[in-house]
PyMOL Python script that loads the backbone (N, CA, C, O; Angstrom):
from pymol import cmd

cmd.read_pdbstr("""\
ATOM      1  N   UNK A   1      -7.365 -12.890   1.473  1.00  0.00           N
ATOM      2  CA  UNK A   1      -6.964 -14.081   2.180  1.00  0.00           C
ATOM      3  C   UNK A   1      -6.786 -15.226   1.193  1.00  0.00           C
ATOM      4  O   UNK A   1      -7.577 -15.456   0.278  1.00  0.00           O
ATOM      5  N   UNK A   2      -5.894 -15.793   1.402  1.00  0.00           N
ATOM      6  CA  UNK A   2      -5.439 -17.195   0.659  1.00  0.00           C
ATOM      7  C   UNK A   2      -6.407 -18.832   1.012  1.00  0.00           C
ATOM      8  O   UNK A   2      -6.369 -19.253   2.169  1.00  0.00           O
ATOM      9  N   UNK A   3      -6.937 -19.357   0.307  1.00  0.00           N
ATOM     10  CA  UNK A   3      -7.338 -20.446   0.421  1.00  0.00           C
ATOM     11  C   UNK A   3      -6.752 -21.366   0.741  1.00  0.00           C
ATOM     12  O   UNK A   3      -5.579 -21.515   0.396  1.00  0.00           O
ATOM     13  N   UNK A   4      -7.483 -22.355   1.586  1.00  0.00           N
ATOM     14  CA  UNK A   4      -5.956 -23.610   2.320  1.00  0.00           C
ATOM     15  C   UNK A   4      -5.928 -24.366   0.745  1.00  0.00           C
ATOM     16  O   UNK A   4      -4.861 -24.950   0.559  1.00  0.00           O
ATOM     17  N   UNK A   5      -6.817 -24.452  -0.313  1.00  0.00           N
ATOM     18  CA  UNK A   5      -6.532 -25.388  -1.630  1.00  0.00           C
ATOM     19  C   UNK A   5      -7.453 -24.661  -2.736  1.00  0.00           C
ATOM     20  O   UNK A   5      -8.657 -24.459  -2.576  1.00  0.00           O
ATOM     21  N   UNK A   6      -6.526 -24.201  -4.179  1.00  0.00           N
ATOM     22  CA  UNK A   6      -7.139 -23.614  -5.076  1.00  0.00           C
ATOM     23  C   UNK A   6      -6.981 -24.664  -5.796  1.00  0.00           C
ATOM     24  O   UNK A   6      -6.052 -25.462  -5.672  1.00  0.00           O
ATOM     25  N   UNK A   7      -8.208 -24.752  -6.885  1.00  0.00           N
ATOM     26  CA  UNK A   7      -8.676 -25.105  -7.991  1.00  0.00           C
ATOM     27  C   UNK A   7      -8.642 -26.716  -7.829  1.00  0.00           C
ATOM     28  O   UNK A   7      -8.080 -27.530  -8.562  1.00  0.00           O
ATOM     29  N   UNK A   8      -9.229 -26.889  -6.931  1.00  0.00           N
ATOM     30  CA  UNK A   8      -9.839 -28.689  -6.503  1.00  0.00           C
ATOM     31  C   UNK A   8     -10.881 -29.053  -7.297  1.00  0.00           C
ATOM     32  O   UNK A   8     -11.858 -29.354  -6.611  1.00  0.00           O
ATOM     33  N   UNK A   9     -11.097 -29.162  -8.664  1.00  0.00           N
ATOM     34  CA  UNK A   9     -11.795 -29.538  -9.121  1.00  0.00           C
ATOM     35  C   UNK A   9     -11.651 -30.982  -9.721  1.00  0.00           C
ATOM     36  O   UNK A   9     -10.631 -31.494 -10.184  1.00  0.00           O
ATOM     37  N   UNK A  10     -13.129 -31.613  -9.587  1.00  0.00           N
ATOM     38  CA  UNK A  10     -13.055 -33.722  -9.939  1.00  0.00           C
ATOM     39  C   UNK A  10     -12.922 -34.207  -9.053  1.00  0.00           C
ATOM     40  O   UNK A  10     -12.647 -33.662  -7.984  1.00  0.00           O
ATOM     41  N   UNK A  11     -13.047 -35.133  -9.206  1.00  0.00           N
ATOM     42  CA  UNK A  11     -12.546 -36.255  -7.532  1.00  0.00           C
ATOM     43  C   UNK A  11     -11.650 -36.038  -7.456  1.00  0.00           C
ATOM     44  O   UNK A  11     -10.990 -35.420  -8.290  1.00  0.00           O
ATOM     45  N   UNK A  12     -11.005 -36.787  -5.644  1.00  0.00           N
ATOM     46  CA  UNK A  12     -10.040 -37.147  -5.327  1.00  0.00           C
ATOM     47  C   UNK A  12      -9.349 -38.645  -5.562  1.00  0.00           C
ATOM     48  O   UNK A  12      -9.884 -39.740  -5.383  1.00  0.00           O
ATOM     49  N   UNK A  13      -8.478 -38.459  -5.855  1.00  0.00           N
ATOM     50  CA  UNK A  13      -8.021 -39.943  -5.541  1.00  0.00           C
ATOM     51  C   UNK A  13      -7.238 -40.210  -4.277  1.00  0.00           C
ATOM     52  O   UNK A  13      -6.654 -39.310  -3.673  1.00  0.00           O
ATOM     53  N   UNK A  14      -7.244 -41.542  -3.876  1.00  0.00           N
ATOM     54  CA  UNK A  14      -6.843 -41.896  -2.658  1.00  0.00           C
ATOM     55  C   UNK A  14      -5.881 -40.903  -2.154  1.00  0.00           C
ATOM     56  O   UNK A  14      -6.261 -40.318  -1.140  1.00  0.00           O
ATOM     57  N   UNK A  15      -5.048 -40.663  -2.488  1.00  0.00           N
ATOM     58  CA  UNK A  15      -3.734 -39.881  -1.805  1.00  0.00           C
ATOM     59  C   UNK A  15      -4.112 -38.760  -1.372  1.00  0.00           C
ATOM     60  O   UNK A  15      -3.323 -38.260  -0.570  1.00  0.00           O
ATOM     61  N   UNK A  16      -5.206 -38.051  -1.645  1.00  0.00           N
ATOM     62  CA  UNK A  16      -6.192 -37.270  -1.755  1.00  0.00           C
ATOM     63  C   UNK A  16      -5.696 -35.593  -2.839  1.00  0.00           C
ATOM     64  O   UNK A  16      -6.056 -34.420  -2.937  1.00  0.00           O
ATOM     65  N   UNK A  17      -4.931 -36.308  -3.291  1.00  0.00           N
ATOM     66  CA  UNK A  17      -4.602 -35.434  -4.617  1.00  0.00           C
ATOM     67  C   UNK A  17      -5.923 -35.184  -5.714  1.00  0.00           C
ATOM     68  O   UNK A  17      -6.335 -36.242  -6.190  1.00  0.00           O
ATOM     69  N   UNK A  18      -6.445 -34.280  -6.053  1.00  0.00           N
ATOM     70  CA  UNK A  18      -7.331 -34.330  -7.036  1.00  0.00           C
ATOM     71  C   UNK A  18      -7.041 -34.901  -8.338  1.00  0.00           C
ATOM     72  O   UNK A  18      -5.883 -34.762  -8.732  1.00  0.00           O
ATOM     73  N   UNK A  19      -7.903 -35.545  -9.121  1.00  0.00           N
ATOM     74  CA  UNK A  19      -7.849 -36.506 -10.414  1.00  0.00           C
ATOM     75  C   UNK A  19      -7.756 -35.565 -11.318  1.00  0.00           C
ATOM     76  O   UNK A  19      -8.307 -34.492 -11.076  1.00  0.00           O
ATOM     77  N   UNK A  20      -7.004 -35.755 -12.631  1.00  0.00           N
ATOM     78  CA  UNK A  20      -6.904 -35.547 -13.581  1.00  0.00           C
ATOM     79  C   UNK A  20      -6.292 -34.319 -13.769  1.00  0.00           C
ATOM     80  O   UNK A  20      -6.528 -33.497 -14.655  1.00  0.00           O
ATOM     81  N   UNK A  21      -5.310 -34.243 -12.667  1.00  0.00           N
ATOM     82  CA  UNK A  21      -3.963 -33.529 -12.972  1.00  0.00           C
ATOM     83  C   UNK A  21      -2.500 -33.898 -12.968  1.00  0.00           C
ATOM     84  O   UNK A  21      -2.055 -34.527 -12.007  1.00  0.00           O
ATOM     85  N   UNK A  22      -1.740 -33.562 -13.949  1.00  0.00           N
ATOM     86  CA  UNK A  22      -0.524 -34.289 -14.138  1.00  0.00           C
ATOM     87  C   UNK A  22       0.354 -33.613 -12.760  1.00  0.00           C
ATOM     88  O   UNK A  22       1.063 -34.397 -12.129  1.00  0.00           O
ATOM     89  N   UNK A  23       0.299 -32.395 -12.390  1.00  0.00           N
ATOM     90  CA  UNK A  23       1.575 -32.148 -11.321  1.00  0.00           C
ATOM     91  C   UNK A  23       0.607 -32.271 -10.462  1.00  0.00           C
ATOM     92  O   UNK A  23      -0.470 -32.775 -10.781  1.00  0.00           O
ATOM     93  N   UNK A  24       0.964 -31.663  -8.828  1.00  0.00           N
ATOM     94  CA  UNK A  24       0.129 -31.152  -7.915  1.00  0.00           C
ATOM     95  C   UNK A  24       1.707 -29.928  -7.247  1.00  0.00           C
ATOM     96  O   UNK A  24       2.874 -30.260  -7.040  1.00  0.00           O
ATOM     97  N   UNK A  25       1.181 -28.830  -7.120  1.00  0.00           N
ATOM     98  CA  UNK A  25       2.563 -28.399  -6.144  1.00  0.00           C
ATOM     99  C   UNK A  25       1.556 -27.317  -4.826  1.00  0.00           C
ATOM    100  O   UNK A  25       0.660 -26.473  -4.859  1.00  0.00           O
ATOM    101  N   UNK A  26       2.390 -28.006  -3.801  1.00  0.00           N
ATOM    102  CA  UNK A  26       1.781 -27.636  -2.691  1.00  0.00           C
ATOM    103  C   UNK A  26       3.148 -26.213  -2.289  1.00  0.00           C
ATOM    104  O   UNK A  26       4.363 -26.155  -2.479  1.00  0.00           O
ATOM    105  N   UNK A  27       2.196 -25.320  -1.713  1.00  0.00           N
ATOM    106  CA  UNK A  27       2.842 -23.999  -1.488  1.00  0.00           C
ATOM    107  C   UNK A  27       2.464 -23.386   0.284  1.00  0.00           C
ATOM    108  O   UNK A  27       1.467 -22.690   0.471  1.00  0.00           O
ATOM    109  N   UNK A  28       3.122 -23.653   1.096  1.00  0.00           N
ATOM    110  CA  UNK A  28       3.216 -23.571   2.599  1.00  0.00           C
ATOM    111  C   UNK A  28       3.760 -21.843   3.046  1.00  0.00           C
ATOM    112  O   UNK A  28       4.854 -21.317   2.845  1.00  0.00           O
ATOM    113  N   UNK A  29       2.817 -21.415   3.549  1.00  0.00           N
ATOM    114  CA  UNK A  29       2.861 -19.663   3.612  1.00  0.00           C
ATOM    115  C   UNK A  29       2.886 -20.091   5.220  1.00  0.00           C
ATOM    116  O   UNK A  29       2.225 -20.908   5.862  1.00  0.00           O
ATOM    117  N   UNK A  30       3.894 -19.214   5.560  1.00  0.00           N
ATOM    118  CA  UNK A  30       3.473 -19.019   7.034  1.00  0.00           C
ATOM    119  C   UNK A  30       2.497 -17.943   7.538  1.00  0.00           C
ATOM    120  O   UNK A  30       2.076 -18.161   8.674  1.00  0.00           O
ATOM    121  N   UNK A  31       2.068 -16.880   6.964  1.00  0.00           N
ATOM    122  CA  UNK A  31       0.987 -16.162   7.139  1.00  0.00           C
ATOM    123  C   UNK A  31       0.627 -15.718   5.839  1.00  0.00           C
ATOM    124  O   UNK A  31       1.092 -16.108   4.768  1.00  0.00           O
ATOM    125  N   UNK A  32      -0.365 -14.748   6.067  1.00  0.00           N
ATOM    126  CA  UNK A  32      -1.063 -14.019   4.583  1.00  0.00           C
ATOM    127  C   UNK A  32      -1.302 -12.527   4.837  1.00  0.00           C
ATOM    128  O   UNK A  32      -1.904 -11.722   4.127  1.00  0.00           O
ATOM    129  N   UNK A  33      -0.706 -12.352   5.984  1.00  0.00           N
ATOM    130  CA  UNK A  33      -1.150 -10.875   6.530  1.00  0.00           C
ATOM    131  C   UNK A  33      -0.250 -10.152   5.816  1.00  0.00           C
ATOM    132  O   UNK A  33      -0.662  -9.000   5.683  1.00  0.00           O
ATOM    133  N   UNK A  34       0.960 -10.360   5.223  1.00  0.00           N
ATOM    134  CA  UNK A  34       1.695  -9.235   4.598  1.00  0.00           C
ATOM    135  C   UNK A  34       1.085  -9.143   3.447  1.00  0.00           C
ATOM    136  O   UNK A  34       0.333 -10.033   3.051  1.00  0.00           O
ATOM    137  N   UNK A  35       1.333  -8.061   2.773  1.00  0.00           N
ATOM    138  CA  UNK A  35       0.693  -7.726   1.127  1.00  0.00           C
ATOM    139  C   UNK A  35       1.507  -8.610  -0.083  1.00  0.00           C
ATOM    140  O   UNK A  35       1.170  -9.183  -1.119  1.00  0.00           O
ATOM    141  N   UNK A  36       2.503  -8.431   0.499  1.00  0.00           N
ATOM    142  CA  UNK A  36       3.189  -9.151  -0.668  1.00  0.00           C
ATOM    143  C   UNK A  36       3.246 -10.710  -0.619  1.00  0.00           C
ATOM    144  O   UNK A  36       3.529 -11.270  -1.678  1.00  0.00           O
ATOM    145  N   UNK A  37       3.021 -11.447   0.443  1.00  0.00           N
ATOM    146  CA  UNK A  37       2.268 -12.693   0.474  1.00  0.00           C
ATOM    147  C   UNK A  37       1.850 -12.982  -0.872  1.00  0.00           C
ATOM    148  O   UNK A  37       2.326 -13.494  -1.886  1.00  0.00           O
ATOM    149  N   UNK A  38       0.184 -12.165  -0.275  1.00  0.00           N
ATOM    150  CA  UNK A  38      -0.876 -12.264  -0.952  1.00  0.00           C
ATOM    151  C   UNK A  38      -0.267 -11.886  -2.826  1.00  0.00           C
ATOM    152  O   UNK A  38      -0.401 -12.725  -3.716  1.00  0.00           O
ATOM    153  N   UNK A  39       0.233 -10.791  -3.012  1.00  0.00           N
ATOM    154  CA  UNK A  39       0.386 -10.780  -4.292  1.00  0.00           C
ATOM    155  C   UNK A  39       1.476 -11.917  -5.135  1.00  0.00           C
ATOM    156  O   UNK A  39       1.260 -12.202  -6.313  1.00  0.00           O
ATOM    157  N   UNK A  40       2.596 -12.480  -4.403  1.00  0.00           N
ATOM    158  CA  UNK A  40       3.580 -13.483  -4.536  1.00  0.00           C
ATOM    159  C   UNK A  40       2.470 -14.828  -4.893  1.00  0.00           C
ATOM    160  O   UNK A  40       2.892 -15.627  -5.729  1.00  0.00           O
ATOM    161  N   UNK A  41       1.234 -15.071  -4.360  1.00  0.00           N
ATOM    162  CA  UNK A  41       0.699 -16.020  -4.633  1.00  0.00           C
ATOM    163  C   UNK A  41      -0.584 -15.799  -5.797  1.00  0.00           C
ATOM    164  O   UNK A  41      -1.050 -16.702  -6.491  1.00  0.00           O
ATOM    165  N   UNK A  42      -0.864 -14.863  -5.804  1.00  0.00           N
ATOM    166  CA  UNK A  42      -1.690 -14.222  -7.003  1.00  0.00           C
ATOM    167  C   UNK A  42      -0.981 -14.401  -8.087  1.00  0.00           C
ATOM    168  O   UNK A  42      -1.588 -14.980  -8.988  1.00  0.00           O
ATOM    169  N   UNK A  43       0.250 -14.056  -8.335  1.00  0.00           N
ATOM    170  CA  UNK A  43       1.264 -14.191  -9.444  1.00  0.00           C
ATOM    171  C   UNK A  43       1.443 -15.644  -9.861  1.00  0.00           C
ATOM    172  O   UNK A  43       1.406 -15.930 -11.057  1.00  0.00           O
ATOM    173  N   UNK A  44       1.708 -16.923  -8.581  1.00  0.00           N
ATOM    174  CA  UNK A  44       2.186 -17.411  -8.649  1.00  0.00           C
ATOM    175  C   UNK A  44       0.982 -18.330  -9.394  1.00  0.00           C
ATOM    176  O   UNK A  44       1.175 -19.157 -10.285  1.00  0.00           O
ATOM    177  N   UNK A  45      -0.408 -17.934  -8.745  1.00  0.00           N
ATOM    178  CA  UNK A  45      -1.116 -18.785  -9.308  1.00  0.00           C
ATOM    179  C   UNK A  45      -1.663 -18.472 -11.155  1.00  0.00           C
ATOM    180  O   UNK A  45      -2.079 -19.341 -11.922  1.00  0.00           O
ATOM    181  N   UNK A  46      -1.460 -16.787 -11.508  1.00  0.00           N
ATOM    182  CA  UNK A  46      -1.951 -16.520 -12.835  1.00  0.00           C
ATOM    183  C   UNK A  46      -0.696 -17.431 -13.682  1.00  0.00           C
ATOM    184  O   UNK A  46      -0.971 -18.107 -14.674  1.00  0.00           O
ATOM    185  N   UNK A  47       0.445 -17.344 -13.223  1.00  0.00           N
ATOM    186  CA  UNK A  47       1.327 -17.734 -14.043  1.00  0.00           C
ATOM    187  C   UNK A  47       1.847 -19.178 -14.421  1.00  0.00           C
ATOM    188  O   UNK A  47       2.637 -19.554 -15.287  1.00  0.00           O
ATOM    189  N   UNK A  48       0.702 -20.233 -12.912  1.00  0.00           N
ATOM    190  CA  UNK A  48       0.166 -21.747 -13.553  1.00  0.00           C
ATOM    191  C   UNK A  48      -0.702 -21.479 -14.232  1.00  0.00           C
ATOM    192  O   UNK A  48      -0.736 -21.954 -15.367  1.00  0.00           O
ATOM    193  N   UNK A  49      -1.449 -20.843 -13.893  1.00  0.00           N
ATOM    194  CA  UNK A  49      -2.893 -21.265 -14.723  1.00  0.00           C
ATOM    195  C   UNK A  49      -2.596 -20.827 -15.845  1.00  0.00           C
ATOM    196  O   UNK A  49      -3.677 -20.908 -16.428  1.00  0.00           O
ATOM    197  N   UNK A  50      -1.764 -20.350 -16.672  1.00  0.00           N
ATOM    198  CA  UNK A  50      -1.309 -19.389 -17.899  1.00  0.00           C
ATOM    199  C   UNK A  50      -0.524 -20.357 -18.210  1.00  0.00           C
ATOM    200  O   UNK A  50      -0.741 -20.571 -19.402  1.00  0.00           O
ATOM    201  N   UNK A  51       0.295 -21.098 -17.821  1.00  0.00           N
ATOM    202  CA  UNK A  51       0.979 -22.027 -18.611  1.00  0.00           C
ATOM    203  C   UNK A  51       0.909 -23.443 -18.538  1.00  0.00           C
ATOM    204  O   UNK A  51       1.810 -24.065 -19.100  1.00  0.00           O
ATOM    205  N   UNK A  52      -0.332 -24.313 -17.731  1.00  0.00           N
ATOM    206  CA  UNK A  52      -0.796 -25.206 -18.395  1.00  0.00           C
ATOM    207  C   UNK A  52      -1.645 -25.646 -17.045  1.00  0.00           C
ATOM    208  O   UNK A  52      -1.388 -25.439 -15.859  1.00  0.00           O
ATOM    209  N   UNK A  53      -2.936 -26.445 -17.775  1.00  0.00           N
ATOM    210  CA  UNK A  53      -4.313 -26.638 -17.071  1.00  0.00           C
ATOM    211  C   UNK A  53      -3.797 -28.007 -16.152  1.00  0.00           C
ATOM    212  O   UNK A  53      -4.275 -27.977 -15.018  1.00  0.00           O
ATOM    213  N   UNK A  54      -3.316 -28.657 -16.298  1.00  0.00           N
ATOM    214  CA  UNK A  54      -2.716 -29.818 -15.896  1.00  0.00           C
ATOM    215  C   UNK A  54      -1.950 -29.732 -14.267  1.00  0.00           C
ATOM    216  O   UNK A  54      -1.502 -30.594 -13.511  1.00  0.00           O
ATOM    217  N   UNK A  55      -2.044 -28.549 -14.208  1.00  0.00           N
ATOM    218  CA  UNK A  55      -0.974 -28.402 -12.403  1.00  0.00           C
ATOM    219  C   UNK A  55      -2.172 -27.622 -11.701  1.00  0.00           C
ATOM    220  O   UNK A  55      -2.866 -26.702 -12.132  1.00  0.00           O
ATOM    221  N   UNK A  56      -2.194 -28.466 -10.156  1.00  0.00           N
ATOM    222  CA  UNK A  56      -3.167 -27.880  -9.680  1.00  0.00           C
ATOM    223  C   UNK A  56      -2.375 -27.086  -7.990  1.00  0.00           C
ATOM    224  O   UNK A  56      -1.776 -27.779  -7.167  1.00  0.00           O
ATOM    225  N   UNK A  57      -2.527 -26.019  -7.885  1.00  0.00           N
ATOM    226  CA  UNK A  57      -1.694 -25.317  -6.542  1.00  0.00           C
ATOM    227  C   UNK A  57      -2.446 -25.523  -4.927  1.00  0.00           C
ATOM    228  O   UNK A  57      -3.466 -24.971  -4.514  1.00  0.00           O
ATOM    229  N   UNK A  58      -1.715 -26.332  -4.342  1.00  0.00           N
ATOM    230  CA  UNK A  58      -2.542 -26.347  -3.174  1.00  0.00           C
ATOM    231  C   UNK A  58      -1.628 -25.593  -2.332  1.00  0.00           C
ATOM    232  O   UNK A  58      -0.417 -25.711  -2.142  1.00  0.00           O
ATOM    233  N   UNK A  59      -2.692 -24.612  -1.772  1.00  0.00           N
ATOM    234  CA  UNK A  59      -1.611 -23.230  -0.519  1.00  0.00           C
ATOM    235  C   UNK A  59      -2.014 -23.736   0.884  1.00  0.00           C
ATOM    236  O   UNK A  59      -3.231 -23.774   1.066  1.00  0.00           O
ATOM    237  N   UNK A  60      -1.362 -24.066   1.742  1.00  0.00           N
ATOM    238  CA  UNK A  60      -1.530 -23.910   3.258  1.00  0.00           C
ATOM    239  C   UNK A  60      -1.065 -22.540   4.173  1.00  0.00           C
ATOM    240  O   UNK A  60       0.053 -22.105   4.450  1.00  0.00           O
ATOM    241  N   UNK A  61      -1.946 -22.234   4.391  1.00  0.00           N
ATOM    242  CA  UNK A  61      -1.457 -20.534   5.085  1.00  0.00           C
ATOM    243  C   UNK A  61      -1.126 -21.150   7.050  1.00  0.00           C
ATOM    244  O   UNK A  61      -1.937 -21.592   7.864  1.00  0.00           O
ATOM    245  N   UNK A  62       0.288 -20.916   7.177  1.00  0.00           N
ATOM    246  CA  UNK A  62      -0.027 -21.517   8.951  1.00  0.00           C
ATOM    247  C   UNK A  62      -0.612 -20.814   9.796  1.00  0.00           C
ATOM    248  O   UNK A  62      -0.914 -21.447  10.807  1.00  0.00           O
ATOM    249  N   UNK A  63      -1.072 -19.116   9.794  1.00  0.00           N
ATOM    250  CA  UNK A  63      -1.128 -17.859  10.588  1.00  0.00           C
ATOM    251  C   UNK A  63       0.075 -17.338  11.419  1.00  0.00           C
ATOM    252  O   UNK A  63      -0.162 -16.654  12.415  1.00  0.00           O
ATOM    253  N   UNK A  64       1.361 -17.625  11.063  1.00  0.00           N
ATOM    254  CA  UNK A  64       2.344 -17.339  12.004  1.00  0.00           C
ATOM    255  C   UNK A  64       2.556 -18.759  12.677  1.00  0.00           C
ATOM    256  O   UNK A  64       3.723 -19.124  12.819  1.00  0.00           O
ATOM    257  N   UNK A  65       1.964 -19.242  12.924  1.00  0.00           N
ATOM    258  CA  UNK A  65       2.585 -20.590  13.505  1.00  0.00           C
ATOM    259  C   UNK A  65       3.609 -21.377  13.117  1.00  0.00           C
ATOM    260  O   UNK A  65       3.691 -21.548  11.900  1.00  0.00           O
ATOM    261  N   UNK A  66       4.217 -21.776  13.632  1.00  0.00           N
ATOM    262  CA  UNK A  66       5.771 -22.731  12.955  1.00  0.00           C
ATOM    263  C   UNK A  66       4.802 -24.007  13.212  1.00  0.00           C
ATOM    264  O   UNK A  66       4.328 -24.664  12.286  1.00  0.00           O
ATOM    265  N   UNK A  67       4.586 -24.256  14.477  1.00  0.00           N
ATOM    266  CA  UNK A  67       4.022 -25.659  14.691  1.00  0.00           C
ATOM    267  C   UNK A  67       2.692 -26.156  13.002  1.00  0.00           C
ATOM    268  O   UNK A  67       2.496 -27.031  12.158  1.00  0.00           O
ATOM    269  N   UNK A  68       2.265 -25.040  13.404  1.00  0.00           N
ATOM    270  CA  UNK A  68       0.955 -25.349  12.286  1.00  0.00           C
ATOM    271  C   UNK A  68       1.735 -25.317  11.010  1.00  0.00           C
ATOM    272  O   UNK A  68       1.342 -26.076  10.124  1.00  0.00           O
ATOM    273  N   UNK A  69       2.630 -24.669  10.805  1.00  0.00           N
ATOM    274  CA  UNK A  69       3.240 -25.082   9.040  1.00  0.00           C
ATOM    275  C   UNK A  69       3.973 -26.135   8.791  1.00  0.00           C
ATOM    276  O   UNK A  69       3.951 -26.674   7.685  1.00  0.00           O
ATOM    277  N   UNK A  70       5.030 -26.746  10.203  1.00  0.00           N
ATOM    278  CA  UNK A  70       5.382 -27.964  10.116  1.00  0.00           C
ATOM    279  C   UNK A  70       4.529 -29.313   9.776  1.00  0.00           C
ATOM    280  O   UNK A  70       4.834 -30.414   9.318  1.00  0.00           O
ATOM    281  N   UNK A  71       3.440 -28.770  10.171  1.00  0.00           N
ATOM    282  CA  UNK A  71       2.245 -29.981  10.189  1.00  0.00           C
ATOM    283  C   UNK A  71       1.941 -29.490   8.929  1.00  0.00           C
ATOM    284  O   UNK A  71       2.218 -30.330   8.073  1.00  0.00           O
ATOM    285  N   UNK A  72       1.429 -28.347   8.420  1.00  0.00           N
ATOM    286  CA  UNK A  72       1.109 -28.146   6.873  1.00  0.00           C
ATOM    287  C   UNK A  72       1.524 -28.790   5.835  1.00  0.00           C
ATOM    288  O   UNK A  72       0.864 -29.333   4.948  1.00  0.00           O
ATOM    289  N   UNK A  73       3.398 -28.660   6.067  1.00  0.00           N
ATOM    290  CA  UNK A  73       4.091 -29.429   5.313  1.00  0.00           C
ATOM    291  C   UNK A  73       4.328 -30.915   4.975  1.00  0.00           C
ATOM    292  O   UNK A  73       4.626 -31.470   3.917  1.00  0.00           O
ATOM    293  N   UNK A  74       4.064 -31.444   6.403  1.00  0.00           N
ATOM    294  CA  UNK A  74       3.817 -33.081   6.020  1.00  0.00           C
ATOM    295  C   UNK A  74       2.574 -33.277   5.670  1.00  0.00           C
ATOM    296  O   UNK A  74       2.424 -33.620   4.497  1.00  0.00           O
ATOM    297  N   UNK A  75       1.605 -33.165   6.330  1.00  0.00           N
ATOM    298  CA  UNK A  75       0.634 -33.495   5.444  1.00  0.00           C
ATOM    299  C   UNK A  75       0.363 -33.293   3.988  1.00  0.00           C
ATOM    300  O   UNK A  75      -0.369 -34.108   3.427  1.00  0.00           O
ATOM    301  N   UNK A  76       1.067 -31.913   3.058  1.00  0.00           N
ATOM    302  CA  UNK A  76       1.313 -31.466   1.769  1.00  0.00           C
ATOM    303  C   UNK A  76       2.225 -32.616   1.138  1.00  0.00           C
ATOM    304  O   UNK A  76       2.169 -32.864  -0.066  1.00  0.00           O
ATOM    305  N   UNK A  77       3.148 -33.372   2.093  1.00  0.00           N
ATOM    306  CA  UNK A  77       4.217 -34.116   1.449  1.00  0.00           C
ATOM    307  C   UNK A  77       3.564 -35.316   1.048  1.00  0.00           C
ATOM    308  O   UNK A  77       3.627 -35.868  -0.051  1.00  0.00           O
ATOM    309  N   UNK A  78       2.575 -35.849   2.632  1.00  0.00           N
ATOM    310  CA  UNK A  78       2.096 -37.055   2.764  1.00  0.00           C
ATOM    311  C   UNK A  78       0.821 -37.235   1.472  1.00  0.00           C
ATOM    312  O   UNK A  78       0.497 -38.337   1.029  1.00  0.00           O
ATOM    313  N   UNK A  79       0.295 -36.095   1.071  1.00  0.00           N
ATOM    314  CA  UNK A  79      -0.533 -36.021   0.255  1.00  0.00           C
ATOM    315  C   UNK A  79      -0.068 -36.799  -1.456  1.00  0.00           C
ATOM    316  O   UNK A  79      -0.894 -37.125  -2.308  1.00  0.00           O
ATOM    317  N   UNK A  80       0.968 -36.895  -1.538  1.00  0.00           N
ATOM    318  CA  UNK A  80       1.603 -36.988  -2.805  1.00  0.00           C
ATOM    319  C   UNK A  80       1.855 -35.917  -3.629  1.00  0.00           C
ATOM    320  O   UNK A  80       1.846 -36.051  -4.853  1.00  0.00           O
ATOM    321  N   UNK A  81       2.195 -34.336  -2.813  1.00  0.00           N
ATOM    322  CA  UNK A  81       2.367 -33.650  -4.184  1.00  0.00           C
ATOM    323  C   UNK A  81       3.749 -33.525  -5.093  1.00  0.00           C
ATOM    324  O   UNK A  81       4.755 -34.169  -4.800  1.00  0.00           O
ATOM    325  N   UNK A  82       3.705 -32.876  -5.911  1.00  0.00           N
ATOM    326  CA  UNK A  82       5.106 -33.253  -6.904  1.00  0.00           C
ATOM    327  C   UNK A  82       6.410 -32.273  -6.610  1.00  0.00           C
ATOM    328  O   UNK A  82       7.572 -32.679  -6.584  1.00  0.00           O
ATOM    329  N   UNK A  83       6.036 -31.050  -6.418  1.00  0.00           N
ATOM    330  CA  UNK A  83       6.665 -29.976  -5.844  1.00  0.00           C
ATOM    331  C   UNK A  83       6.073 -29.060  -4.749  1.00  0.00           C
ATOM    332  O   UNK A  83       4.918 -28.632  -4.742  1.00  0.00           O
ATOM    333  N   UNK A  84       7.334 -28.743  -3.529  1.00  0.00           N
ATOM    334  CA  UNK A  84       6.848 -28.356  -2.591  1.00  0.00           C
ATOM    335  C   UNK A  84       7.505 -26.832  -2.087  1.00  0.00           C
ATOM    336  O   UNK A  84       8.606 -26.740  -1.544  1.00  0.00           O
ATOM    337  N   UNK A  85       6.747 -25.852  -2.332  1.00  0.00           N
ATOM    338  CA  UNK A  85       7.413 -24.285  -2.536  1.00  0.00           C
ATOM    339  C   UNK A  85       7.069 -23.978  -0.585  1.00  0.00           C
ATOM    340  O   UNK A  85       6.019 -24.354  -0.063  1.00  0.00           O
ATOM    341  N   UNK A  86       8.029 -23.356   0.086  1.00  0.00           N
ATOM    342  CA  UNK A  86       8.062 -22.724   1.099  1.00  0.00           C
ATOM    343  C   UNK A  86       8.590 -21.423   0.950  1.00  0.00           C
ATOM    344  O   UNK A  86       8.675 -20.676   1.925  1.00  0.00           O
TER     345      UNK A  86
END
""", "prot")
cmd.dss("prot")
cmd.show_as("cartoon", "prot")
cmd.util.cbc("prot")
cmd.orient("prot")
């Protein structure tokens, strides 16, 4: 299962982006039940964390819901992040 936010580490700052990262990119799954989900975001996360400490990945999983990922997504937007993967 996918976490609604990996690697939140330090405070937040207001926007509620975590401190002392240069990107933030928020990543909006509509479920996690398929396999390849789960491995598409395993990848996605070895291959930030492999190329620089500075970007932090926040995942919202909706469970199938449209309503719940629409809301995922603004709030991901409203958050201040820098890039937004669907």
């Amino acid at each position: 299962m996918i976490f609604v936010a990996m690697l939140f580490a330090g405070c937040t700052s207001q926007s509620g982006i975590p401190e002392g990262y240069r990107y933030v990119i928020g990543v909006s799954l509509a479920n996690d039940t398929e396999p390849w989900v789960n491995y598409m975001a395993d990848e996605l996360s070895k291959e930030i964390n492999s190329y620089s400490s500075d970007i932090n990945l926040i995942f919202k999983e909706a469970m199938g819901n449209p309503d719940k990922q629409i809301k995922d997504i603004e709030t991901l937007m409203e958050s201040g992040i820098d890039l937004l993967v669907v």
